[in-house]
Structures are given as structure tokens and as C-alpha cells.
C-alpha positions as CSV (number, residue, x, y, z in Angstrom):
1,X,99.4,119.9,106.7
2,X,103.1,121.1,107.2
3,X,104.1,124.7,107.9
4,X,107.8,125.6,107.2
5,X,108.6,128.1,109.5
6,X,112.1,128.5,108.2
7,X,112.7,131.6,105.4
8,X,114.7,128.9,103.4
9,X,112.2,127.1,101.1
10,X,115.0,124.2,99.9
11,X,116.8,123.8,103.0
12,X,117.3,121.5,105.9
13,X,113.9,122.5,107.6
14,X,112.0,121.7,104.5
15,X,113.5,118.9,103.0
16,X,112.5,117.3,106.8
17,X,109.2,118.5,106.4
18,X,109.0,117.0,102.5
19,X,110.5,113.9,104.1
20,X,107.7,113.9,106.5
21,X,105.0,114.5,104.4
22,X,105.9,111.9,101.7
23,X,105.8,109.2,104.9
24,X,102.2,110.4,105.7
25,X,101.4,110.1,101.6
26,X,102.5,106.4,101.6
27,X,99.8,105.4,104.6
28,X,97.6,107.0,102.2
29,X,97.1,110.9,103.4
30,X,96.4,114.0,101.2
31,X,99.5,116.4,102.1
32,X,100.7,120.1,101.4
33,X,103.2,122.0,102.8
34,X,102.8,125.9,103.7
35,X,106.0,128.3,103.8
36,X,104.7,130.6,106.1
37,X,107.4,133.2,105.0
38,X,105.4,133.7,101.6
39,X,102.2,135.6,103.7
40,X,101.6,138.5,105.3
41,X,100.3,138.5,108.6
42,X,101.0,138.9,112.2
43,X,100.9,137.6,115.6
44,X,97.9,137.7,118.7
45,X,96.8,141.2,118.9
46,X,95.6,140.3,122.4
47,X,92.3,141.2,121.6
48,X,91.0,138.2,124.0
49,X,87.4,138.3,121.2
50,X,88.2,134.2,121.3
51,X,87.7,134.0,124.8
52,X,84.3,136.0,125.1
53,X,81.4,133.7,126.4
54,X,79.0,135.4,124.1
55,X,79.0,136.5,120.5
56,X,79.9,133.0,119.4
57,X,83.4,134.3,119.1
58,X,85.1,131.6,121.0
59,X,87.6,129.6,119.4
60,X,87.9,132.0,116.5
61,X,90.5,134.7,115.8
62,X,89.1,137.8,114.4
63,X,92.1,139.0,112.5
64,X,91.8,138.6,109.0
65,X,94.8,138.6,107.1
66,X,96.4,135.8,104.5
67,X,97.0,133.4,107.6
68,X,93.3,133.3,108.2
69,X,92.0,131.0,105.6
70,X,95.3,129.1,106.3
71,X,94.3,128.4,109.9
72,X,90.5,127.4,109.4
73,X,91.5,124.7,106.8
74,X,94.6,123.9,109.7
75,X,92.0,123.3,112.3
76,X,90.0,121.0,110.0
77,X,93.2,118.8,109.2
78,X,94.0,115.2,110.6
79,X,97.6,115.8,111.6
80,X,99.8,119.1,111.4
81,X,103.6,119.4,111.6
82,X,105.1,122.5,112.8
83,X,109.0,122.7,111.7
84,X,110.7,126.0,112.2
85,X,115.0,126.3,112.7
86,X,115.9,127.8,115.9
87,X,117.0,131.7,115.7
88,X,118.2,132.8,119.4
89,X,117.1,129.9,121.5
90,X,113.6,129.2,119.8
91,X,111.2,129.1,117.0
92,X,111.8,132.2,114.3
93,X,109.6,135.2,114.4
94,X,106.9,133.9,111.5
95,X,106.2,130.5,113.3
96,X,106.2,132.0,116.8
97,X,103.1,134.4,115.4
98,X,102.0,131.6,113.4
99,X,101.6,129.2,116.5
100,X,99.8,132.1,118.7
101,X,97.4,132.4,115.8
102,X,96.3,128.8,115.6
103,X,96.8,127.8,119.1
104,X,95.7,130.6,121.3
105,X,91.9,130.6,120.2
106,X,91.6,127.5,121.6
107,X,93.7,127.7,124.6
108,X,91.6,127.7,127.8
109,X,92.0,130.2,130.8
110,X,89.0,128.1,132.7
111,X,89.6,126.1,135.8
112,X,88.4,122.4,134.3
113,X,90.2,122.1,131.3
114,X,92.8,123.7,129.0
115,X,92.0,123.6,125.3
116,X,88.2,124.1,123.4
117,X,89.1,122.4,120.7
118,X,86.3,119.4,120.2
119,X,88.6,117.1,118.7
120,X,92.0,115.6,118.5
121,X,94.4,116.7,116.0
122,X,97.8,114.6,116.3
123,X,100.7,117.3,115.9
124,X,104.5,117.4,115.7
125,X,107.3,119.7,115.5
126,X,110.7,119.4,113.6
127,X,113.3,122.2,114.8
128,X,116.6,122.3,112.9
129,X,119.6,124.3,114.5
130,X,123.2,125.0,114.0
131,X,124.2,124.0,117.6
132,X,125.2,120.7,118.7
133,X,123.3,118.4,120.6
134,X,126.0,119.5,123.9
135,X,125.8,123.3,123.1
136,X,121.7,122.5,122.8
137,X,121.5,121.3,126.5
138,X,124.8,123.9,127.6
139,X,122.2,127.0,126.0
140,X,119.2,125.4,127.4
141,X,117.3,125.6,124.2
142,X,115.9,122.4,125.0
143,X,113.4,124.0,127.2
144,X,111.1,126.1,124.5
145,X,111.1,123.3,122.3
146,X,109.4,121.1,125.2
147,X,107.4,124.5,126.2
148,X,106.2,124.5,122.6
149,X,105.2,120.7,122.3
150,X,103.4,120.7,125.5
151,X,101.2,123.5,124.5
152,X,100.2,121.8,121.2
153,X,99.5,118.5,123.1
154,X,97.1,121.0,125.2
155,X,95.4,122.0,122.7
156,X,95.3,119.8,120.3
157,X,95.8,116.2,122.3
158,X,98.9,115.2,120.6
159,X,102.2,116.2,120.1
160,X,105.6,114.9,119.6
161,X,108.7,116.6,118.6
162,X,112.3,116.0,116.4
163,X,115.0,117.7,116.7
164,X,118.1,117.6,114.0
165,X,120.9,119.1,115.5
166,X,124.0,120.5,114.4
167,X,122.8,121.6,110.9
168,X,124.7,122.4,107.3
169,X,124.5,125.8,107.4
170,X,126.2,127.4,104.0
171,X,127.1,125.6,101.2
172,X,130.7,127.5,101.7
173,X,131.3,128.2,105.0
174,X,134.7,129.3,104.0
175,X,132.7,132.7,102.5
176,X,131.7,133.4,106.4
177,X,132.5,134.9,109.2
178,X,131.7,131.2,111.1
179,X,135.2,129.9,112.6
180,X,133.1,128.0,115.8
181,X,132.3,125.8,113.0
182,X,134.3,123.2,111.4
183,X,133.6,123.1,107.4
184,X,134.8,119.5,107.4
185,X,132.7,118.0,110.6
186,X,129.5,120.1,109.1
187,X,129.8,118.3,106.0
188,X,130.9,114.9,106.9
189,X,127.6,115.4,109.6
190,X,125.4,116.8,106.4
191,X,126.1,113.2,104.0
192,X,126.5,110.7,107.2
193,X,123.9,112.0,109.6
194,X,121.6,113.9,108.0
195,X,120.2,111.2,105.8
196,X,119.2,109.7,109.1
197,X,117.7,112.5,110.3
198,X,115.3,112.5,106.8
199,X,114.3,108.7,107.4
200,X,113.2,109.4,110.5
201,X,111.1,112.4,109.8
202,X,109.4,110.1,107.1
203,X,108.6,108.1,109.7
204,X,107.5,110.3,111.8
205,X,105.1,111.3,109.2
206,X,104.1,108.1,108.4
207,X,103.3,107.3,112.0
208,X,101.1,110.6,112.3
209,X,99.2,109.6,109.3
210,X,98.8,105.6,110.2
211,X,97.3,106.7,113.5
């Protein structure tokens, strides 16, 4: 299963995640993709009910909105891949409540081990951004993307991560107010570079299902 965490449903973040997806269907794997910016539902409510000892609550969220039958068919998949563009530094609003929701009932606060979940789910992440790979390390947005991976491999076992940097933005960028950018280098990085980046989230996908 792929989330697209991006409000764009034909844009860079999806077309990685299609990419990925058809790589995990050649090695044979049943795939769809979710666009978590078609439901309605929100983040933790901090409720702590899936940490109770009692009440066979634990590893469960209580909230029930469109997200929930979403999440108990997630935690039943094979492989899941998390792609989101990065707004501010890190993942947007609807992925950042969409990864509280299907990682924190699972997340341990005990002393001899971090995660509840009985099996191993292998997981990536794909983050797109406007910023180069330079102004990346400069902003330090680095960071939450490895803060983010590590607490899906806690969880879940596995995790790995792809970043595609420096991102075609507009299809004019002449219409916006976006003169840090340079129309021609965006668009000789969209047909030269960007096809890279697509072969290698098909592999990625196709190494998540062949394992």
C-alpha cells in the first residue's frame, strides 16, 4: 500500500509513488495507492486508550473516522510506502496526522522494547521538495526525514527512505512570484533527472516487494 501525502494527485510525489508501486506489481504484489488528502480525519488525540494494559485496547486507536478502516487494512499489508513533499522542513499536515495514527498505537513507552507490533512490515518513505540537495543539508531538513524513517523502522522493523530533490514546481514558473528559482535549471532538472529519480523509486518498490 502507498499513501500520497501530497494534495497534488498527478504530481511529482505521486507519479514516484505509481513508479514504486508498478516495481512491487512486476515481483508479483497486489498494490493501491491512497491520497490521503481525499478523507477526513485527524491526528492523535492523545487519548493514550492504545497504551492501556487492560481492555484489550492496546495497539488499537479508538478514533473512528475515514482513516480508520484505512489503517486496519495498513497494518495487515506486506510493505507500505509513505511519500509526502516537504512544506516548512517536514512531512505536510495530512501525512504528519496520518503517520501518528498508524504508528503511535504501536509505539512502546516500556523499558524492553519499542514497538507492539507482532510482525514485520518493510516500509519506505519518498519525500519530494523544492530545495536543492545544498539548501536541504544548509536548512537541516535532512534531520525529520531520518527522525521519520527511524520511527517506522521502530515500529514496524524496516524502513528506508528516497529523497528527490530540487522538484518541478509549476508548469509556468514565469506566472509566480518564485525568482530563487531558475525556470530553465527546474526544467532541464525535470526531463534529465527526474526520470532517474522514477527508475529508482521502481526499484525501490520492487525491492520492497521481492523481499
Amino acid at each position: 500500500m502507498a499513501f500520497n501525502g501530497s494534495p497534488r494527485e498527478k504530481w511529482n510525489t505521486a507519479t514516484l509513488l505509481n513508479k514504486a508501486l508498478a516495481g512491487a506489481a512486476e515481483k508479483g504484489a497486489e498494490t493501491e495507492l491512497i491520497h490521503l488528502y481525499q478523507l477526513n480525519y485527524s491526528g492523535c488525540r492523545s487519548c493514550f486508550t492504545c497504551k492501556l494494559k487492560e481492555g484489550g485496547s492496546r495497539g488499537k486507536c479508538v478514533l473512528r473516522d475515514d482513516l480508520s478502516p484505512v489503517l486496519e487494512k495498513a497494518w495487515q499489508a506486506d510493505a507500505l510506502i509513505l511519500g509526502t513533499p516537504i512544506y516548512f522542513g517536514t512531512a505536510t499536515g495530512e501525512m504528519r496526522s496520518f503517520f501518528e495514527r498508524l504508528l503511535f498505537p504501536w509505539y512502546s513507552y516500556d523499558i524492553d522494547r519499542q514497538s507492539f507490533f507482532d510482525k514485520e512490515i518493510r516500509t519506505a518513505l519518498i519525500c519530494t521538495m523544492g530545495a536543492t540537495e545544498e539548501r536541504m543539508m544548509e536548512m537541516g531538513y535532512e534531520y525529520n526525514v531520518a527522525l521519520m524513517e527511524m520511527f517506522m523502522k521502530r515500529v514496524f522493523g524496516h524502513a528506508e527512505t528516497l529523497v528527490v530533490n530540487d522538484a518541478y514546481q509549476f508548469d509556468d514558473y514565469e506566472l509566480y512570484a518564485a525568482s530563487r528559482f531558475s525556470p530553465e535549471e527546474k526544467s532541464l532538472r525535470w526531463f534529465e533527472v527526474f526520470p532517474q529519480d522514477c527508475a529508482r523509486a521502481y526499484d525501490l518498490g520492487a525491492g520492497l516487494a521481492a523481499n
